[in-house]
C-alpha positions as CSV (number, residue, x, y, z in Angstrom):
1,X,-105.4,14.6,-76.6
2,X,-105.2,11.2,-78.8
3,X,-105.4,8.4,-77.6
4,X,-101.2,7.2,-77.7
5,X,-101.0,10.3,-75.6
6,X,-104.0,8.7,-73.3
7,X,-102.3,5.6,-72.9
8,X,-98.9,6.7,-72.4
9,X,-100.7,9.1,-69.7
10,X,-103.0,6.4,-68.1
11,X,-100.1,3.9,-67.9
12,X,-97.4,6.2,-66.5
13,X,-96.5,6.0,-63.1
14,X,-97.3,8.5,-61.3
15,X,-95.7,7.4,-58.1
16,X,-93.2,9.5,-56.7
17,X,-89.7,7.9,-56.7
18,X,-88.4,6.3,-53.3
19,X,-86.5,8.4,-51.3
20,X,-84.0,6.7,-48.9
21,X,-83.5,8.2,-45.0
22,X,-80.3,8.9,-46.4
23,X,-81.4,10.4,-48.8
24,X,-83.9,12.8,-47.0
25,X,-81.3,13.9,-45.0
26,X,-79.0,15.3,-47.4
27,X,-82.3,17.1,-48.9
28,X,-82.9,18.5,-45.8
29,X,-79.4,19.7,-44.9
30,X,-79.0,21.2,-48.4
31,X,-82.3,23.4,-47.7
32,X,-81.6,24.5,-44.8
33,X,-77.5,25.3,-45.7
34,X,-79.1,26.9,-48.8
35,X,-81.3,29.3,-46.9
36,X,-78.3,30.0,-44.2
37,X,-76.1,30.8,-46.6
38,X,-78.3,32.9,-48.5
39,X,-79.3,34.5,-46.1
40,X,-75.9,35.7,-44.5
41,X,-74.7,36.8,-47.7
42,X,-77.3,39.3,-47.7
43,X,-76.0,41.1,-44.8
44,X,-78.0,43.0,-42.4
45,X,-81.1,43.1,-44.7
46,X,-81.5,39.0,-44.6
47,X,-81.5,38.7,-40.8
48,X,-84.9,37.8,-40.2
49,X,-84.3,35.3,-43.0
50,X,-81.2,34.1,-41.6
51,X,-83.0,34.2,-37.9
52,X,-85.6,31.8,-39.2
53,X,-82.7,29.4,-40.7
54,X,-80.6,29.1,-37.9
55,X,-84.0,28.0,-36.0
56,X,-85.0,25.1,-38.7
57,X,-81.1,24.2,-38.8
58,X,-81.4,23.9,-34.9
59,X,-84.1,22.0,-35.4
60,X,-82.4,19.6,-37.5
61,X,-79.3,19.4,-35.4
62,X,-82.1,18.9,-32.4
63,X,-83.6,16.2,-34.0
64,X,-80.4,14.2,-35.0
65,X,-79.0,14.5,-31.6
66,X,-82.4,13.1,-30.1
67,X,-82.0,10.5,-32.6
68,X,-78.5,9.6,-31.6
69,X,-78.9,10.1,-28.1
70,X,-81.6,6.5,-28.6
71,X,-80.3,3.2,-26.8
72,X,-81.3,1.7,-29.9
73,X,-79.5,3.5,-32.6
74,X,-77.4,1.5,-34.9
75,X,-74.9,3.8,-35.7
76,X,-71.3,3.5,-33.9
77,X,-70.5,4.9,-30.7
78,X,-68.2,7.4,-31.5
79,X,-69.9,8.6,-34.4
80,X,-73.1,9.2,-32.2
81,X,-70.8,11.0,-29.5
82,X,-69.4,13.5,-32.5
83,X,-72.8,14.0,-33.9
84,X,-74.5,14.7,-30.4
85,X,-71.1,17.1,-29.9
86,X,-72.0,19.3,-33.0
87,X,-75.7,19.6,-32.4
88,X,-74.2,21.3,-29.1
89,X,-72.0,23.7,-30.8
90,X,-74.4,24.1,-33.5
91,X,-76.8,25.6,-30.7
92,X,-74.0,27.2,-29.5
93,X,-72.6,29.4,-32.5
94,X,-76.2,30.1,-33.7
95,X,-76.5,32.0,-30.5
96,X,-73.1,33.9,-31.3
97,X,-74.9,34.3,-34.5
98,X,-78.0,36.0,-33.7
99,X,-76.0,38.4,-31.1
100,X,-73.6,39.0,-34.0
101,X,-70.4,38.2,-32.3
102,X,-70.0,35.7,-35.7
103,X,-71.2,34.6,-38.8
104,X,-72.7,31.4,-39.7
105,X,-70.2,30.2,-41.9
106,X,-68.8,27.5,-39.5
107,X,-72.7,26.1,-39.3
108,X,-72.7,26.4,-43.0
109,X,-69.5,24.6,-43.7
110,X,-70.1,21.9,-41.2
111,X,-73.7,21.3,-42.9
112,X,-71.6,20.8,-46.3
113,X,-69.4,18.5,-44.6
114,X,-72.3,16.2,-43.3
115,X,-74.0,16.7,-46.5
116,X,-70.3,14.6,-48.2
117,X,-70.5,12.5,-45.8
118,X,-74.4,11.4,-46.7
119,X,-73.2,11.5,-50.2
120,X,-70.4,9.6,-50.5
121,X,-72.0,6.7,-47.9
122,X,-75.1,7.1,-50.8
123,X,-72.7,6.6,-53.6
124,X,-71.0,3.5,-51.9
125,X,-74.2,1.8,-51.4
C-alpha cells in the first residue's frame, strides 16, 4: 500500500451512514416481505421457511401494534386504530396460513403497501 492509498484509507469515514426510524422500518418490512414471499413461491418445499417468516413478520406487526397501542405516540388517531387493526388480521391470516386454508399473499401485499407508504413519507421529507 502507498502512502495516497494510506491517507485516503486513514481519513475515510468509516462510520456507517444514519439510518432514520423510518428508514429502519422499511428495511425491516422489505426483509421480512422478501423471505415471505420467497418462501410461498416455493410451495410445499419452503414451509419451514415460510413458517419462520410468518413468525418474524408477526413479530413485526406485534411490535408496531405495542408501539401504537402507547398513550404517548405521536402518530394520529385513526392511523394508530388501522395499524393496531392489521397487526390483528396479520395474526389472523398467518394462522390461516400455517393450517393452509390460504396463502400469504394478502400479508405480503399489505407489507408492500406499508412499505409505499414509508417510502413516499421518506421521499416527502
Amino acid at each position: 500500500m502507498n502512502a495516497l492509498q494510506m491517507a485516503k484509507t486513514a481519513y475515510a469515514s468509516n462510520q456507517a451512514p444514519i439510518r432514520t426510524p423510518r428508514g429502519v422500518e422499511y428495511e425491516a418490512f422489505a426483509r421480512i416481505t422478501h423471505r415471505l414471499k420467497a418462501a410461498s413461491d416455493r410451495g410445499p418445499d419452503g414451509f419451514a421457511d415460510l413458517a419462520r417468516a410468518l413468525h418474524q413478520n408477526r413479530q413485526l406487526w406485534t411490535l408496531l401494534a405495542a408501539d401504537v397501542a402507547e398513550a404517548d405516540n405521536g402518530l394520529p388517531a385513526d392511523l394508530r386504530a388501522r395499524i393496531f387493526y392489521l397487526a390483528e388480521f396479520t395474526a389472523a391470516h398467518s394462522r390461516k396460513v400455517l393450517r393452509g386454508r390460504d396463502t400469504a399473499e394478502a400479508l405480503v401485499e399489505i407489507n408492500m403497501a406499508v412499505m409505499r407508504g414509508l417510502r413516499q413519507k421518506a421521499d416527502a421529507a
